[in-house]
KEPADO-353475 format. One line per 4 residues: their letters; for each residue x, y, z of N, C-alpha, C. Coordinates in steps of 0.02 Angstrom, whole numbers, plus 50000, padded with zeros to 5 digits. Layout:
a) X:Y:Z:X:Y:Z:X:Y:Z  ...
//
This chain:
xxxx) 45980:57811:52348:45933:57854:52384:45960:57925:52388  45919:57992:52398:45932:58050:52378:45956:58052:52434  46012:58084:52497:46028:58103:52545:45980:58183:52571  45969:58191:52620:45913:58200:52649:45935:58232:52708
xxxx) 45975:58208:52728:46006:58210:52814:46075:58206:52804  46108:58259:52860:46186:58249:52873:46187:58243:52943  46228:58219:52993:46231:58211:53059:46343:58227:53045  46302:58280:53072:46399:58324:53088:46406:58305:53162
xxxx) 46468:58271:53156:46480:58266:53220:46550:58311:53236  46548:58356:53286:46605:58369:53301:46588:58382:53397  46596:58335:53448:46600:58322:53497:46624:58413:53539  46683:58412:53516:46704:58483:53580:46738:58542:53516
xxxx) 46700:58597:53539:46713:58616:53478:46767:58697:53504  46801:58718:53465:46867:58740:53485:46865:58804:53419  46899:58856:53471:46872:58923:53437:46924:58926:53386  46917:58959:53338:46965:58979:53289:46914:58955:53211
xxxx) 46967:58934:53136:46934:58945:53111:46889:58878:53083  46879:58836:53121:46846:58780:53128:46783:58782:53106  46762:58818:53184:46682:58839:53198:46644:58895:53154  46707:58919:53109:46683:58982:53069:46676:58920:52972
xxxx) 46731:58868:52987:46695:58811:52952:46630:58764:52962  46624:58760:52994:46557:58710:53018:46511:58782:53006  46495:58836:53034:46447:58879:53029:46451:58895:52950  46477:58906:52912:46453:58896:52842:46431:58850:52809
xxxx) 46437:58786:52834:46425:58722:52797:46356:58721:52817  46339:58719:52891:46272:58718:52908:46205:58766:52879  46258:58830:52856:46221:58862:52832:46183:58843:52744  46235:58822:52726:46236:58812:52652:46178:58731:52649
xxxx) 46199:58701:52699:46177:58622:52697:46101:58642:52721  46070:58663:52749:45991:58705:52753:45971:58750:52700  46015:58788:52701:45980:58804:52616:45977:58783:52586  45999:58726:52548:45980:58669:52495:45926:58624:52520
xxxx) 45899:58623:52593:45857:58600:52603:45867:58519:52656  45940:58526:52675:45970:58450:52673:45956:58463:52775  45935:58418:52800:45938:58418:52868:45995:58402:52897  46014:58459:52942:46082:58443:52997:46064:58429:53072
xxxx) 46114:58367:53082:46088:58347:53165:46151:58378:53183  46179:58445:53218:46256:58420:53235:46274:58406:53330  46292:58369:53319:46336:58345:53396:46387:58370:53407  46381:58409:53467:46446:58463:53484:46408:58470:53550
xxxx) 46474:58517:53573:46443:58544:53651:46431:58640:53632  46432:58656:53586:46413:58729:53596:46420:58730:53498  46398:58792:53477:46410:58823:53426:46354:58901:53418  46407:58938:53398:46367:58991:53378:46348:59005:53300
xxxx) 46275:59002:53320:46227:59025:53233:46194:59082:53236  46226:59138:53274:46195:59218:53275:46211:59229:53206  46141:59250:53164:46155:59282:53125:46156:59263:53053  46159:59193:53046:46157:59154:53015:46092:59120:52961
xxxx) 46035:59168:53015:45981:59148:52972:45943:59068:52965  45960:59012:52993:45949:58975:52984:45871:58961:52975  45866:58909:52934:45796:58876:52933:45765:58820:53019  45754:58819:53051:45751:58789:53111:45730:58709:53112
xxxx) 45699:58727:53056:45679:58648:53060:45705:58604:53023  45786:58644:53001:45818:58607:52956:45885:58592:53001  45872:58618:53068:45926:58601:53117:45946:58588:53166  45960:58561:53215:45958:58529:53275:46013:58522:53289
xxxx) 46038:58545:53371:46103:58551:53395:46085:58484:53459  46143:58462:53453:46115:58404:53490:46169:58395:53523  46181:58443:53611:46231:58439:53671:46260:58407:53671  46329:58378:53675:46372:58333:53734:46352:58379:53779
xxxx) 46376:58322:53826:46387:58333:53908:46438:58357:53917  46436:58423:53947:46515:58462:53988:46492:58444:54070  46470:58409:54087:46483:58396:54187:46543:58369:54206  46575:58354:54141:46635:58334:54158:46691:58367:54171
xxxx) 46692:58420:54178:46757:58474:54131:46811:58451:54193  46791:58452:54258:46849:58449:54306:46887:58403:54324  46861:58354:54257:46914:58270:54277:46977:58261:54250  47008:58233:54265:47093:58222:54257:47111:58207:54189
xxxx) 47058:58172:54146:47055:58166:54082:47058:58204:54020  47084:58226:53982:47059:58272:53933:46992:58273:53902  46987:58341:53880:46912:58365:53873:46902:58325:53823  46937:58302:53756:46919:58308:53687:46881:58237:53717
xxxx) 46952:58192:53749:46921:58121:53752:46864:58092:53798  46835:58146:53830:46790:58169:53872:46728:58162:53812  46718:58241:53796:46665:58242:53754:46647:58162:53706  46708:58146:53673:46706:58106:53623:46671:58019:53630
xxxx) 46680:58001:53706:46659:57949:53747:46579:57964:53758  46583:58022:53809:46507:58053:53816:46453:58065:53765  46496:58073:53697:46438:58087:53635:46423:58027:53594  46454:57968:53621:46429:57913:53588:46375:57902:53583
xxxx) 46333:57883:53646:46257:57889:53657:46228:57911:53611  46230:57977:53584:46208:58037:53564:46202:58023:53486  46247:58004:53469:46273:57985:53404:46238:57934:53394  46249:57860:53428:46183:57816:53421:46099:57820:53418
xxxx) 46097:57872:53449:46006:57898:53458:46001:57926:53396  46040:57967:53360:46031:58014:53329:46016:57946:53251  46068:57918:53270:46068:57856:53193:46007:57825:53192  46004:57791:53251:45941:57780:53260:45862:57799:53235
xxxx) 45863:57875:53260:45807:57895:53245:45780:57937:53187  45844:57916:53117:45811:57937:53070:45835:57894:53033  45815:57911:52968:45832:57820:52885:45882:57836:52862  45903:57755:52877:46000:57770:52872:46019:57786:52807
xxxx) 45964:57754:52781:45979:57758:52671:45975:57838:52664  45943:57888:52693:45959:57928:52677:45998:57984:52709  46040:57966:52754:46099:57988:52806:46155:57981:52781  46196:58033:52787:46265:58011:52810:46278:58049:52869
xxxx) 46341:58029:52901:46375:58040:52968:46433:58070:52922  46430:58130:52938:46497:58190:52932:46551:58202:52978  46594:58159:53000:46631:58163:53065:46695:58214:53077  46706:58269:53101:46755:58326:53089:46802:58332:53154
xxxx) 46782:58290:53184:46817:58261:53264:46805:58196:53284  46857:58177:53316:46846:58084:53346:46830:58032:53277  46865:58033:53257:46830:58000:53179:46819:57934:53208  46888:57903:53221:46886:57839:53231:46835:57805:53269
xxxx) 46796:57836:53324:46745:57840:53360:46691:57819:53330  46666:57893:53291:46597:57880:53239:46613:57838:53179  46672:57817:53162:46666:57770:53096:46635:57696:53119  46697:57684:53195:46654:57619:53231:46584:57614:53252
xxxx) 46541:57655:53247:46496:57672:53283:46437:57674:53216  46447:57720:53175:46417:57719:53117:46427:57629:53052  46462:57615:53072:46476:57549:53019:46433:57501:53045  46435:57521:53153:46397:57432:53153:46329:57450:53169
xxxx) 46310:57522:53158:46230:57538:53139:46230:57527:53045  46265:57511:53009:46255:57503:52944:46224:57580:52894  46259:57645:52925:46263:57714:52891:46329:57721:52869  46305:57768:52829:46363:57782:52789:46407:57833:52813
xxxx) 46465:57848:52814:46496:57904:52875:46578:57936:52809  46574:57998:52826:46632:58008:52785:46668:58057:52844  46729:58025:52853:46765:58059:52901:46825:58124:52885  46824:58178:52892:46862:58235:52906:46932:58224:52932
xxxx) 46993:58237:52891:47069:58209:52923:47083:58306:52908  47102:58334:52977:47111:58440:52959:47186:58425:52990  47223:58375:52987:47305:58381:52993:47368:58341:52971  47416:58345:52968:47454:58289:52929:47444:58238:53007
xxxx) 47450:58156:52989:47432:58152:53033:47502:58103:53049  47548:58119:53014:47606:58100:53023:47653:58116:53074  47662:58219:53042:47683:58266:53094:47625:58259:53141  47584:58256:53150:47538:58268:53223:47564:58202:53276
xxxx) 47583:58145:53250:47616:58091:53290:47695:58099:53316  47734:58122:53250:47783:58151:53289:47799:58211:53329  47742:58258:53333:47775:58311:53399:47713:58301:53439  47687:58251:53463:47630:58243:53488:47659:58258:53566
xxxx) 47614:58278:53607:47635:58299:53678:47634:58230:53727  47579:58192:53709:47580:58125:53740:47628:58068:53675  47688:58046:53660:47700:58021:53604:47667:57930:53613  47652:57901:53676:47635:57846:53676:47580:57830:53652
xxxx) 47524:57887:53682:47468:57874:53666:47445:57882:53584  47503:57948:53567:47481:57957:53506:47511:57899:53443  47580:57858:53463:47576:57806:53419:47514:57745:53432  47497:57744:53476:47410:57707:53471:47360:57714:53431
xxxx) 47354:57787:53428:47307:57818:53380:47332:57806:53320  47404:57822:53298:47416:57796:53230:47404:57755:53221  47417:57677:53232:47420:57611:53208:47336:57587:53222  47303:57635:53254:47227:57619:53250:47208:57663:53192
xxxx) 47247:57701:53144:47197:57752:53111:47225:57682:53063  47274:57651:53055:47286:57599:53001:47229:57554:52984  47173:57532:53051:47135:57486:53016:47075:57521:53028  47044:57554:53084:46984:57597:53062:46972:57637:52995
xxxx) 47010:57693:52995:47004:57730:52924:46978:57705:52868  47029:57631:52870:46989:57611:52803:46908:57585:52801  46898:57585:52853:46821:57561:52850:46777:57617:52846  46795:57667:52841:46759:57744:52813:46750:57747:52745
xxxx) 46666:57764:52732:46663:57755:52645:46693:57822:52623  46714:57852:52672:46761:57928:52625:46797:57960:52667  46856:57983:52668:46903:58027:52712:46907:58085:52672  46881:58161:52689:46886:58209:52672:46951:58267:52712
xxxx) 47001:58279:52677:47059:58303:52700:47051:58393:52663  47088:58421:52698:47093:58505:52694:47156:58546:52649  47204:58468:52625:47250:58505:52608:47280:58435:52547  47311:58462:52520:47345:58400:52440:47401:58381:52523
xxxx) 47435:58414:52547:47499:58381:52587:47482:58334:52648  47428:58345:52682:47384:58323:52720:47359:58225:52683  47345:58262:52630:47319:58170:52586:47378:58145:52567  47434:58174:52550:47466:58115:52546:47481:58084:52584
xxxx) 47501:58109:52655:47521:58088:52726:47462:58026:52714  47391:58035:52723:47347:57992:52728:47332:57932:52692  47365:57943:52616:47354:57880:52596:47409:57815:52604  47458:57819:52653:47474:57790:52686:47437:57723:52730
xxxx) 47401:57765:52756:47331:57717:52806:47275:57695:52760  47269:57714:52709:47202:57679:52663:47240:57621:52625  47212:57569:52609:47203:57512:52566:47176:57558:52495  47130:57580:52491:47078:57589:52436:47116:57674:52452
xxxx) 47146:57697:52405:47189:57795:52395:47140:57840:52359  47070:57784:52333:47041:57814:52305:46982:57857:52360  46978:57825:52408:46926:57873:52485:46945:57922:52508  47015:57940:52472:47020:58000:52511:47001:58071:52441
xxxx) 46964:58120:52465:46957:58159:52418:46995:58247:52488  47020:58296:52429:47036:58349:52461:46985:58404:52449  46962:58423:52482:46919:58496:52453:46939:58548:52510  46955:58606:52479:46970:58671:52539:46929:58658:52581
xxxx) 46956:58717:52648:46919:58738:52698:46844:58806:52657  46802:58800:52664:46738:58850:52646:46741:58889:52698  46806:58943:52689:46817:59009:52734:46785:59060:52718  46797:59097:52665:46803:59161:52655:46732:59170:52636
xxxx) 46696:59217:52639:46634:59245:52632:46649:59294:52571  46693:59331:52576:46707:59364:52524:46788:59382:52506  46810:59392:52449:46874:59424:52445:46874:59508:52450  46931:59519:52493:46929:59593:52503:46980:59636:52447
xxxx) 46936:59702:52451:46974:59765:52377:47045:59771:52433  47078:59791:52381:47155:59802:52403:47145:59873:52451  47173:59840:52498:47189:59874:52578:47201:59937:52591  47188:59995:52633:47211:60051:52645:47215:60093:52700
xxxx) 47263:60052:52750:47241:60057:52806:47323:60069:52812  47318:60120:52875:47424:60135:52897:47438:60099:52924  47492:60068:52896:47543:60001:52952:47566:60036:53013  47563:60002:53070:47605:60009:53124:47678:59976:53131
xxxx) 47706:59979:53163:47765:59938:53161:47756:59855:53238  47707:59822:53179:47671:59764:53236:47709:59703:53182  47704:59658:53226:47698:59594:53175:47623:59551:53212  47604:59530:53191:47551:59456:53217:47549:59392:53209
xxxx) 47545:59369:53261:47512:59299:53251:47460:59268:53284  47416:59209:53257:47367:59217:53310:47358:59106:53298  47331:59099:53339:47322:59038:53343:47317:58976:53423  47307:58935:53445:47287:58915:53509:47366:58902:53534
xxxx) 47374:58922:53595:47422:58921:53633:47448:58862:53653  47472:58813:53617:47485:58738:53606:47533:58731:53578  47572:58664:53596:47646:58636:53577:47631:58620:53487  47585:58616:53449:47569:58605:53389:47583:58670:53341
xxxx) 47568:58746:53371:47577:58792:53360:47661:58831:53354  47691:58798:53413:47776:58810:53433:47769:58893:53415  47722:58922:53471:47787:58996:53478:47817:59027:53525  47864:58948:53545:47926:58978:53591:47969:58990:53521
xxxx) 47964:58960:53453:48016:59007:53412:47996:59033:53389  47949:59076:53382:47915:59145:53359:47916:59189:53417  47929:59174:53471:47938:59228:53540:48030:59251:53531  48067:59186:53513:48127:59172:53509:48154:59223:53475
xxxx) 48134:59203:53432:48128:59244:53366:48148:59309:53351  48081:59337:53361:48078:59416:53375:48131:59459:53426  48149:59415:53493:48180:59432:53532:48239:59447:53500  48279:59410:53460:48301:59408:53419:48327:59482:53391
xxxx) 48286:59474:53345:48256:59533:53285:48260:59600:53335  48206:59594:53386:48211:59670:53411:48266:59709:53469  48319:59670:53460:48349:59701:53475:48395:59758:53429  48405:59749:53374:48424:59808:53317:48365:59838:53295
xxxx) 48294:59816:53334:48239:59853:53294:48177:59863:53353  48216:59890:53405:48170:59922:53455:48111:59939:53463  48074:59963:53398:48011:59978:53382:47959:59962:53349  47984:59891:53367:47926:59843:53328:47896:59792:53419
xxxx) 47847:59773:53383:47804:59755:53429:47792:59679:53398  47777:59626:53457:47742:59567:53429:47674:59561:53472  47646:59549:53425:47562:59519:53454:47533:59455:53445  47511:59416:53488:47486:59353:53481:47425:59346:53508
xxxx) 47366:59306:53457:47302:59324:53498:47286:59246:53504  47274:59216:53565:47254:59172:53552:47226:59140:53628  47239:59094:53660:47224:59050:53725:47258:58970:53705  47271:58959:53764:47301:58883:53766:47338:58851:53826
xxxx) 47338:58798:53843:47364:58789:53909:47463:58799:53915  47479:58813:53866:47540:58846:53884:47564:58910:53873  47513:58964:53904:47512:59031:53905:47541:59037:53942  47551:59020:54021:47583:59034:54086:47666:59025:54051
xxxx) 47694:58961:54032:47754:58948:53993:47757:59013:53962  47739:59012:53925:47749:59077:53868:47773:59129:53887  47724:59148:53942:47746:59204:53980:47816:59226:54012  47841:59155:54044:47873:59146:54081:47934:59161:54045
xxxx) 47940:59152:53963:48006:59138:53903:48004:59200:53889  47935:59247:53881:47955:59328:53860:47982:59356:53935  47970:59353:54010:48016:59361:54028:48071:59383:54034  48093:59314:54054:48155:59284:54034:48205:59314:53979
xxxx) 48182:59318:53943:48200:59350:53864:48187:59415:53872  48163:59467:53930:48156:59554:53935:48135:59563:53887  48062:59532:53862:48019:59558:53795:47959:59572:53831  47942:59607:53896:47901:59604:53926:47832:59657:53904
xxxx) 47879:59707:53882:47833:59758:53832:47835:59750:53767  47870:59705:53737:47866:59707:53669:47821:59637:53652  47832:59596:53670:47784:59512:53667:47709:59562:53693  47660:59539:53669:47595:59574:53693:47530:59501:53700
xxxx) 47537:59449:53751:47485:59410:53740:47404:59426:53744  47370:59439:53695:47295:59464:53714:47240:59412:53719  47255:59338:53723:47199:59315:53717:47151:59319:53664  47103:59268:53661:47055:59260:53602:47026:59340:53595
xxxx) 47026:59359:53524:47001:59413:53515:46932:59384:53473  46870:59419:53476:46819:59387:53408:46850:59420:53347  46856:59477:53331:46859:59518:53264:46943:59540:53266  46977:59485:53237:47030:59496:53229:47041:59589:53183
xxxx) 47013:59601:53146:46999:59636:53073:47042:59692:53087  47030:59723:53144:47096:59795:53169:47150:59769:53163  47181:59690:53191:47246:59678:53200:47285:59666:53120  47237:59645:53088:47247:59633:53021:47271:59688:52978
xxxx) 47225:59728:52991:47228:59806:52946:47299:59847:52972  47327:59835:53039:47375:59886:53042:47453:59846:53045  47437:59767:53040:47508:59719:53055:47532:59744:52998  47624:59745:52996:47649:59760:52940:47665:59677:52927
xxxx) 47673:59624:52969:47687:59562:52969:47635:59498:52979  47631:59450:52955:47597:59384:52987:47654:59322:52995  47653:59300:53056:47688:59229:53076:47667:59187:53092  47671:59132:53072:47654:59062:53116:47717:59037:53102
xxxx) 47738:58999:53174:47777:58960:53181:47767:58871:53190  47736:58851:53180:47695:58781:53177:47726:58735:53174  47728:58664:53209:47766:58621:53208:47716:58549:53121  47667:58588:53131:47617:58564:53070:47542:58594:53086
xxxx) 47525:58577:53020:47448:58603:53020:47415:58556:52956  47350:58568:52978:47316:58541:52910:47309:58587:52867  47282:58647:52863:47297:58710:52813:47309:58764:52833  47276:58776:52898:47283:58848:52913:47251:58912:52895
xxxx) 47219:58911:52924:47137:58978:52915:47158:59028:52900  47232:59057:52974:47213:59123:52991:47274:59148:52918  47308:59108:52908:47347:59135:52832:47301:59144:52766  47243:59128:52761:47185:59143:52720:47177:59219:52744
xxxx) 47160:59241:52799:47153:59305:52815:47194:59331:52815  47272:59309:52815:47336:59363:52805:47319:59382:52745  47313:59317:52705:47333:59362:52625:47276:59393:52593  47207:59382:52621:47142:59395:52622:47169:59495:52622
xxxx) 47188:59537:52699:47182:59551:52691:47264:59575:52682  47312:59548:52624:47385:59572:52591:47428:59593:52649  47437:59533:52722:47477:59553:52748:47523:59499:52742  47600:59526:52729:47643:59488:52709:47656:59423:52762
xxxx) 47668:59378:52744:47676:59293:52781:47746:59285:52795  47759:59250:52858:47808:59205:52864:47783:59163:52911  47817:59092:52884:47790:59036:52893:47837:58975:52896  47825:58901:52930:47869:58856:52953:47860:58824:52875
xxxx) 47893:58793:52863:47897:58729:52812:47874:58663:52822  47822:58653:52855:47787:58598:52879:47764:58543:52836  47739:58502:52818:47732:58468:52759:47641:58494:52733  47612:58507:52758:47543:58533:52722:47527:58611:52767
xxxx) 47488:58616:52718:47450:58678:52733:47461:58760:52712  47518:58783:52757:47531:58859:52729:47564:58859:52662  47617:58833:52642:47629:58834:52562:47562:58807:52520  47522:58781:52549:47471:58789:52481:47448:58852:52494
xxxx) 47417:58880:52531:47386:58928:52533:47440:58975:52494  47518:59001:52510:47533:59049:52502:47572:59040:52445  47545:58978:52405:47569:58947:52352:47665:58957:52339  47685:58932:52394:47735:58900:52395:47782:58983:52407
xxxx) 47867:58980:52413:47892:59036:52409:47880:59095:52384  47862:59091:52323:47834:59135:52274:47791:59199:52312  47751:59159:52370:47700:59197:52415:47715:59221:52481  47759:59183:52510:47795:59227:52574:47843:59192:52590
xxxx) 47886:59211:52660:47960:59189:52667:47945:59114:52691  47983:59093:52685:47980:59019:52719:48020:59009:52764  48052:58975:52835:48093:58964:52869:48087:58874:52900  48151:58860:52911:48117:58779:52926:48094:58770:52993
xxxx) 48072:58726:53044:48026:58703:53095:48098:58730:53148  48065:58742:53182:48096:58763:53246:48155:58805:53240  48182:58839:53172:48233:58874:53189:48229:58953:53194  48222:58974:53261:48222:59046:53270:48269:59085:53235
xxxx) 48335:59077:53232:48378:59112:53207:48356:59130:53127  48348:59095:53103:48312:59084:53036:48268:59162:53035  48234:59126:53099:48154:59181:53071:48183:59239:53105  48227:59270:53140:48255:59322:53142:48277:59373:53085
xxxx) 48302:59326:53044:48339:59340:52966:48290:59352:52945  48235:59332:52916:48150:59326:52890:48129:59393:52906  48117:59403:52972:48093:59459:52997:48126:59516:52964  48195:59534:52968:48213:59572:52949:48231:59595:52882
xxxx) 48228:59527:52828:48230:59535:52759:48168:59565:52739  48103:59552:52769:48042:59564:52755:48021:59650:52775  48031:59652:52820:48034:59727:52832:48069:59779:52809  48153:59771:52787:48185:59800:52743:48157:59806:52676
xxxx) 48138:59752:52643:48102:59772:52598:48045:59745:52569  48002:59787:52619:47913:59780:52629:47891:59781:52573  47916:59819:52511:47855:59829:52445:47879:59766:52421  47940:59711:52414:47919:59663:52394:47871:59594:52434
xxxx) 47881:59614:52494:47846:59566:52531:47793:59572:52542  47748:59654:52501:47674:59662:52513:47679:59606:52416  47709:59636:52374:47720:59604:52309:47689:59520:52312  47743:59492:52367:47720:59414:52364:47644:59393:52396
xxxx) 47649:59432:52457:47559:59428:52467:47523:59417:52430  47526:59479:52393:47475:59494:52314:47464:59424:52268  47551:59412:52251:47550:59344:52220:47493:59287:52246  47505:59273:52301:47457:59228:52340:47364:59230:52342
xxxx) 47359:59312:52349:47270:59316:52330:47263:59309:52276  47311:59303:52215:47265:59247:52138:47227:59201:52161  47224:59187:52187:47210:59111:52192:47158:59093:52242  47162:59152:52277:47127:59134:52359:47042:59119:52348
xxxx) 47017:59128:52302:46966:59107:52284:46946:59042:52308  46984:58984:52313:46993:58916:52305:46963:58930:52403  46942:58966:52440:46933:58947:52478:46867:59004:52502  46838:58994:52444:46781:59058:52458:46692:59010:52463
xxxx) 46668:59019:52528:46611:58986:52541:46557:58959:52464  46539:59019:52444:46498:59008:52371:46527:58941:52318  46592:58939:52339:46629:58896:52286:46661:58830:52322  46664:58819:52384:46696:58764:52414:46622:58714:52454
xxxx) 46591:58737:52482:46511:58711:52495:46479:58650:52464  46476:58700:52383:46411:58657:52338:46488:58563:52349  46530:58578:52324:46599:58529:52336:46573:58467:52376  46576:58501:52442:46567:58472:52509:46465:58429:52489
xxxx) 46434:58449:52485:46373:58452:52476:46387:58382:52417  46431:58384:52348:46412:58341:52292:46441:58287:52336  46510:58282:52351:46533:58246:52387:46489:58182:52415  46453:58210:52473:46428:58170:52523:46353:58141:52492
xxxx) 46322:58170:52420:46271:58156:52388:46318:58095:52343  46370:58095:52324:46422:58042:52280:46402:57990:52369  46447:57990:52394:46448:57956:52456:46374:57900:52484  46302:57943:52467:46258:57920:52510:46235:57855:52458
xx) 46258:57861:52391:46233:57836:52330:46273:57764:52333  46322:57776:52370:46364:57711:52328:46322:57630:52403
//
């Protein structure tokens, strides 16, 4: 049967470059004509153009926000309902269930309505068990992704380092397929904008992220180099912590926390630096926009994500997981000598194509038309 319908589920949806994924897909998946149900508690489509009757946002419940529980597992309980009505009330032969949050949830949920569901894995889910903040709960979730997963007619992953972690948990290595994140709208002409003496980083203020050694770090660094600045844009529940370590550390004018910015694009144009310090990731957006717009990278050695993007050393410094001292050295090799570390950037936008909307979409789109068929 021709697929017809997609039902995206992503329950609570979380700013960064996620929602700037889902808003292209939705976009692209209506222009071909394909109907989207998505389940979430918010999303923004200013601007976007959509066809209306090719789309339907379909609430979770936030009355919950003030319970002792976490939000995700909040939303994810609450949108069951939702998810069932929705299966329900259209032909399963020509549905699939696109799941980009709570997989394990909608795979159980979608299998014993008899739809077809292809679930979204955006992290190694190896490292996400070992620096997990709850570690009990999160070896639960592992040894449950062992026998759910496989009952998903497809696991769609964000990164080659990401799938291998995953085919671990499949029986059948053949369900898992990788296709980029469908970021970029366009590639940008080479840059011409005056560096400041900034570095950046930006990303949610979370133990997954680790920048007590990117605060570490710098502290580090600026003390033989007084006139550099660090900036971090982001939100997360260990901002107050954070605060508390620049401090502590008399980086009180030099650490600069600003909170979620929308239009990163100024911070971009004048950073002479980009950092993430990450304990893992599934690929990592905002390093698409470093090298997007040629600002030099340093980055953790995590097992997926930023070395693809920055296609391995070749593209920016590397340092291993948690060692500040490291990225002190980094910092300062990179700035001493900037024309080769704008050099490796450069290296890295060959390629960046591989994550440009026009070309990662139709992907996503054959995919789930392979999927509705079998």
């Amino acid at each position: 049967m021709k697929l017809t319908h997609v039902i995206l589920y992503y329950p609570s949806m979380e700013k960064g470059g996620i929602e700037v994924n889902l808003r292209h897909l939705v976009k692209y998946f209506t222009n071909k004509g394909i109907k989207i149900s998505l389940i979430s508690n918010k999303i923004n489509t200013t601007g976007l153009g959509l066809n209306k009757k090719k789309f339907k946002l379909i609430k979770t419940d936030t009355k919950f926000t003030n319970s002792f529980l976490p939000y995700r597992l909040l939303t994810s309980l609450f949108s069951i309902k939702k998810l069932i009505k929705t299966i329900k009330n259209n032909k399963r032969e020509n549905t699939v269930v696109f799941s980009m949050q709570s997989s394990m949830v909608s795979i159980l949920v979608s299998k014993f309505y008899k739809t077809k569901i292809v679930a979204r894995n955006s992290e190694d889910p190896i490292s996400s068990t070992v620096y997990a903040d709850n570690y009990i709960s999160s070896i639960i979730v592992f040894f449950l992704r062992f026998i759910i997963y496989n009952f998903a007619d497809g696991i769609l992953t964000n990164s080659h380092g990401s799938r291998k972690s995953l085919k671990l948990f499949l029986i059948n290595k053949n369900k898992i397929k990788t296709i980029y994140n469908p970021y970029l709208l366009k590639i940008k002409k080479k840059p011409n904008y005056k560096k400041k003496n900034l570095i950046l980083s930006i990303g949610r203020l979370v133990k997954q992220k680790n920048f007590e050694t990117l605060i570490r770090g710098f502290s580090i660094f600026s003390k033989d180099n007084p006139g550099y600045k660090l900036i971090i844009l982001g939100d997360g529940p260990e901002k107050e912590e954070l605060k508390q370590l620049i401090k502590k550390l008399d980086c009180d004018k030099k650490i600069i926390l600003k909170g979620w910015i929308k239009n990163t694009n100024k911070y971009f144009f004048t950073s002479k630096l980009f950092i993430l310090t990450s304990l893992y990731e599934g690929l990592g957006n905002v390093f698409i926009d470093a090298v997007n717009n040629e600002v030099p990278c340093i980055y953790t050695n995590c097992k997926s994500g930023p070395n693809e993007i920055l296609l391995g050393k070749k593209g920016g410094y590397q340092i291993k997981v948690k060692d500040h001292k490291e990225l002190a050295k980094k910092i300062k090799k990179a700035v001493v000598d900037y024309k080769n570390s704008v050099a490796m950037v450069r290296y890295s936008k060959r390629k960046i194509s591989r994550f440009l909307y026009k070309d990662v979409c139709p992907k996503y789109l054959a995919y789930l038309n392979k999927i509705s068929k079998y």
